[in-house]
C-alpha positions in Angstrom: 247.5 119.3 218.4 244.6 121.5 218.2 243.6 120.6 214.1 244.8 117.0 214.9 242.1 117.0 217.6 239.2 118.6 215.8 240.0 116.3 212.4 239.9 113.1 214.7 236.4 114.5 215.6 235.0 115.8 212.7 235.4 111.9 211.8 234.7 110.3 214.8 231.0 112.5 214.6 230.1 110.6 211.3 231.1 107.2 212.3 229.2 107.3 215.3 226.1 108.5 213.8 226.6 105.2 211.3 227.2 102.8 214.0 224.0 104.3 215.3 222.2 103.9 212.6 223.6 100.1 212.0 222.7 99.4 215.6 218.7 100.4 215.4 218.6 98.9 211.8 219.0 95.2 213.4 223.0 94.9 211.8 225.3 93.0 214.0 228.6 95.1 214.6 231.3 93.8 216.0 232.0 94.7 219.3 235.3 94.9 218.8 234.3 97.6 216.8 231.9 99.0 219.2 235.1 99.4 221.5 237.0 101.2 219.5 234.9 103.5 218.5 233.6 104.3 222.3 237.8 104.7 222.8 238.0 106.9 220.2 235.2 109.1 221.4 237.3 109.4 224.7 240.3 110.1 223.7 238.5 112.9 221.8 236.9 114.4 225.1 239.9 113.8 227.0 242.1 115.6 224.8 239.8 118.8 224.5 239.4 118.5 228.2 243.6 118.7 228.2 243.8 121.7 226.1 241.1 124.0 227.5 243.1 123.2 230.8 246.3 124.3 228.9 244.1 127.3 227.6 243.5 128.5 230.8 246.5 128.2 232.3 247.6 130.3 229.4 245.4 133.5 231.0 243.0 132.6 228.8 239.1 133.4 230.2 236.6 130.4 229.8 235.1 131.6 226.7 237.9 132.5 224.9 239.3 128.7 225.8 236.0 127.5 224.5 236.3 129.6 221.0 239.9 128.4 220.4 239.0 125.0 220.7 235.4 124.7 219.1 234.7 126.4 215.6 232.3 129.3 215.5 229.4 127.7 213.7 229.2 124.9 216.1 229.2 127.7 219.0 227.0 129.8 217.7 224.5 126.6 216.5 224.4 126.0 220.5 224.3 129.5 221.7 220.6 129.2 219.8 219.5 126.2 220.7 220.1 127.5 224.2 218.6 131.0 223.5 215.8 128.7 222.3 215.2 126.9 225.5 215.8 130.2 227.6 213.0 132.2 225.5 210.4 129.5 226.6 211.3 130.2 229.9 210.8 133.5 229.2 207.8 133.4 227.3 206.6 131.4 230.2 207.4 133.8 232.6 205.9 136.7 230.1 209.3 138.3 230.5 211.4 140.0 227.5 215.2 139.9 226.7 217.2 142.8 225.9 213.9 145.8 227.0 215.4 148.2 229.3 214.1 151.9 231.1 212.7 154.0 228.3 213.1 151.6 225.1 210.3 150.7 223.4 209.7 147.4 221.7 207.9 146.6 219.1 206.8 143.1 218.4 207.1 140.5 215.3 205.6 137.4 216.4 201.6 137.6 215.3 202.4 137.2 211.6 204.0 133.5 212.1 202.2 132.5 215.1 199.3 130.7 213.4 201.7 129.2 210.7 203.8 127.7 214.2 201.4 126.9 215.5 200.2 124.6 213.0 203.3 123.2 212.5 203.3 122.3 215.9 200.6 120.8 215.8 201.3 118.5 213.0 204.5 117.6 214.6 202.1 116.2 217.5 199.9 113.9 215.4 202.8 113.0 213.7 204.6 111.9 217.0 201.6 110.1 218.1 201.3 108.5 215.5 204.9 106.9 214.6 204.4 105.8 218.4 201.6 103.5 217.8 202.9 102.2 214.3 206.6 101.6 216.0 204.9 99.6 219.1 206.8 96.5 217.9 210.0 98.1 217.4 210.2 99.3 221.3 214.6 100.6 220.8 213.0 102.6 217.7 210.1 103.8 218.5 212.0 105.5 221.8 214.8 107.1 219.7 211.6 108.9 217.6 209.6 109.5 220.4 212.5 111.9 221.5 213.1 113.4 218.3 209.6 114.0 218.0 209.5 115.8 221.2 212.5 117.6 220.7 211.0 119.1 217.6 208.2 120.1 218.7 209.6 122.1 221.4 211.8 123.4 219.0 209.7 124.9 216.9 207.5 126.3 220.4 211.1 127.7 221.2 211.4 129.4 217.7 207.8 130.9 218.3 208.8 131.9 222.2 212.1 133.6 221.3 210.5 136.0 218.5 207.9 136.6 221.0 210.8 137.6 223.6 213.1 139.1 221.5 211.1 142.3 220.0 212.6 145.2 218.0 214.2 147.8 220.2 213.7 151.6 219.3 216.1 153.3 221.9 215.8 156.7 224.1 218.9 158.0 222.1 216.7 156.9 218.5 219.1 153.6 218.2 217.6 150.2 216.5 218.1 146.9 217.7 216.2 144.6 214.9 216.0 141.0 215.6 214.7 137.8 214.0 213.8 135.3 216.3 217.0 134.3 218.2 219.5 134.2 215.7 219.5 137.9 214.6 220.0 140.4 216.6 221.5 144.1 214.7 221.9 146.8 216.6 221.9 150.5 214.8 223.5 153.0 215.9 221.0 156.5 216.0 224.2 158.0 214.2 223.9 156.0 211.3 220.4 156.0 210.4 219.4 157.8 207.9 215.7 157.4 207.6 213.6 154.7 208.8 210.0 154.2 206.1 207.0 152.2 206.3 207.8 150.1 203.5 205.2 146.5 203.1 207.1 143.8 200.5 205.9 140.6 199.8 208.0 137.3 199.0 211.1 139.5 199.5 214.4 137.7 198.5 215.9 139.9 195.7 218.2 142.0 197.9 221.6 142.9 197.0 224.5 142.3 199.0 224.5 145.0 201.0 220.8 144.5 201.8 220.0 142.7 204.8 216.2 141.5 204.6 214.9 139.9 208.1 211.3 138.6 206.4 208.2 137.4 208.8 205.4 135.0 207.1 207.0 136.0 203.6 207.2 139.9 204.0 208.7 143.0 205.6 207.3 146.3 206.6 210.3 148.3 207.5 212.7 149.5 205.7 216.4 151.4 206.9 218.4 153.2 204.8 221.9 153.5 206.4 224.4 156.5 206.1 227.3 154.1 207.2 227.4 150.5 206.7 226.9 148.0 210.1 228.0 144.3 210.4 225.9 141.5 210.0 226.3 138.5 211.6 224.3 135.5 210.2 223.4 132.1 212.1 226.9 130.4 211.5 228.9 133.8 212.0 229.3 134.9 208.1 229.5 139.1 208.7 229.1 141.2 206.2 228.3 144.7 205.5 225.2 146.0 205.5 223.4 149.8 204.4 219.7 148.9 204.5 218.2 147.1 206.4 214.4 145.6 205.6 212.3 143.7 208.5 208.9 143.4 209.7 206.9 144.8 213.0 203.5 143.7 214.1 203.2 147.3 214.3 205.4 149.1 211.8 203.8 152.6 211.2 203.8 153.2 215.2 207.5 151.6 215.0 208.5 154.2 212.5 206.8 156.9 214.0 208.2 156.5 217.4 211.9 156.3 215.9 210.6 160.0 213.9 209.4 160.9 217.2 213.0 160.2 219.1 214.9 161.4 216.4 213.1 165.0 216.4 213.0 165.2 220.1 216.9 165.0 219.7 217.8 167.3 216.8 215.2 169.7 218.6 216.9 173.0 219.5 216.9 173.6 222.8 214.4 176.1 224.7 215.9 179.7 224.9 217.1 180.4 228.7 214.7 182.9 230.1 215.4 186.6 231.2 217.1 187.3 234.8 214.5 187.8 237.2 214.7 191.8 237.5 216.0 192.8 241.0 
């Protein structure tokens, strides 16, 4: 029932984006047709509503209802437009995600800012003006009004969550590298085996096993691997990885406070001192 569920949406999606599209283009559609495809929608929503119910009566938690019944890219594609909307709150708030006692994080948000920036602002004029040239078409001009608006706070959100989301160096020398809101690698301190300032431009001819997490066109750090780690992209392909390449705002102090952990570890510890002589 599952796969009969998700087919009948996967082709209820499409036809209501048409209809949509019919209905703001001035086409007259049946409303017959109208009906059936508001039924369809329901029974649709009323039968995932039916088998997350199942699902949890099952023993199944809420989240593992929700990943048997929706497909991974289409959670994870929410997950980050959430994420989004949480790191403006955030950004708002000057708070960071994921910082805790003793890490220190290391920024990689100046380098896109000013191109985000102007993007944003573009999106703006562009809003403003599709409003004044759809005045006569009142239905229309709404529906882009909130498109508009949605993307420009998208593209604020993208800007807030690399600003919230830095790169992690950890007491114990670990790495968590992040893009943004849709990457986030941690490293392991046991499988790194060096960490180099490294500046590329226009990366983009990385092998397989190279995962390349590029800023404004370019990456500063490089991390060679002992043991491979999974990558997880945006829609949930994992693969392994045994360098990893991304950039910092800062990247010589970020490699030079990973040294500094990593010596302060394989240090040899003090000598005990003589008994105090009675």
């Amino acid at each position: 029932m599952k796969k009969l569920v998700r087919g009948v949406a996967y082709a209820a999606l499409p036809g209501e984006l048409a209809l949509l599209v019919c209905l703001l283009a001035g086409v007259r559609v049946s409303p017959y047709v109208l009906l059936a495809a508001e039924l369809v929608v329901a029974a649709v929503v009323l039968a995932e509503v039916f088998l997350f119910v199942r699902l949890r009566r099952r023993g199944l938690s809420a989240r593992e209802a929700v990943a048997e019944l929706v497909p991974e890219p289409v959670r994870r594609l929410v997950g980050h437009e959430l994420r989004l909307w949480v790191s403006l709150g955030r950004w708002a708030a000057r708070r960071r995600h994921g910082v805790g006692p003793g890490e220190l994080a290391f920024g990689h948000a100046k380098a896109q800012a000013a191109l985000l920036y102007g993007f944003t602002f573009v999106c703006v004029v562009e809003t403003v003006g599709l409003h004044v040239l759809l005045a006569g078409v009142p239905v229309v001009q709404a529906v882009f009004l909130v498109l508009d608006v949605y993307t420009v706070v998208l593209v604020l959100g993208l800007h807030a969550a690399a600003v919230t989301r830095p790169h992690v160096v950890g007491p114990d020398g670990s790495l968590r590298v992040r893009s943004g809101a849709h990457v986030d690698l941690a490293i392991p301190a046991g499988r790194i085996d060096s960490v180099r300032y490294d500046l590329r431009l226009n990366p983009g001819q990385a092998g397989p096993d190279v995962l390349e997490l590029a800023v404004a066109s370019q990456t500063s750090v490089t991390v060679a691997l002992n043991a491979p780690v999974e990558a997880v992209s945006l829609l949930g392909r994992r693969r392994p990885v045994t360098t990893v390449r991304f950039h910092a705002d800062d990247a010589r102090a970020l490699v030079a406070a990973v040294a500094a952990v990593r010596r302060a570890g394989t240090a040899p510890s003090p000598s005990p001192g003589l008994p105090a002589s009675a």
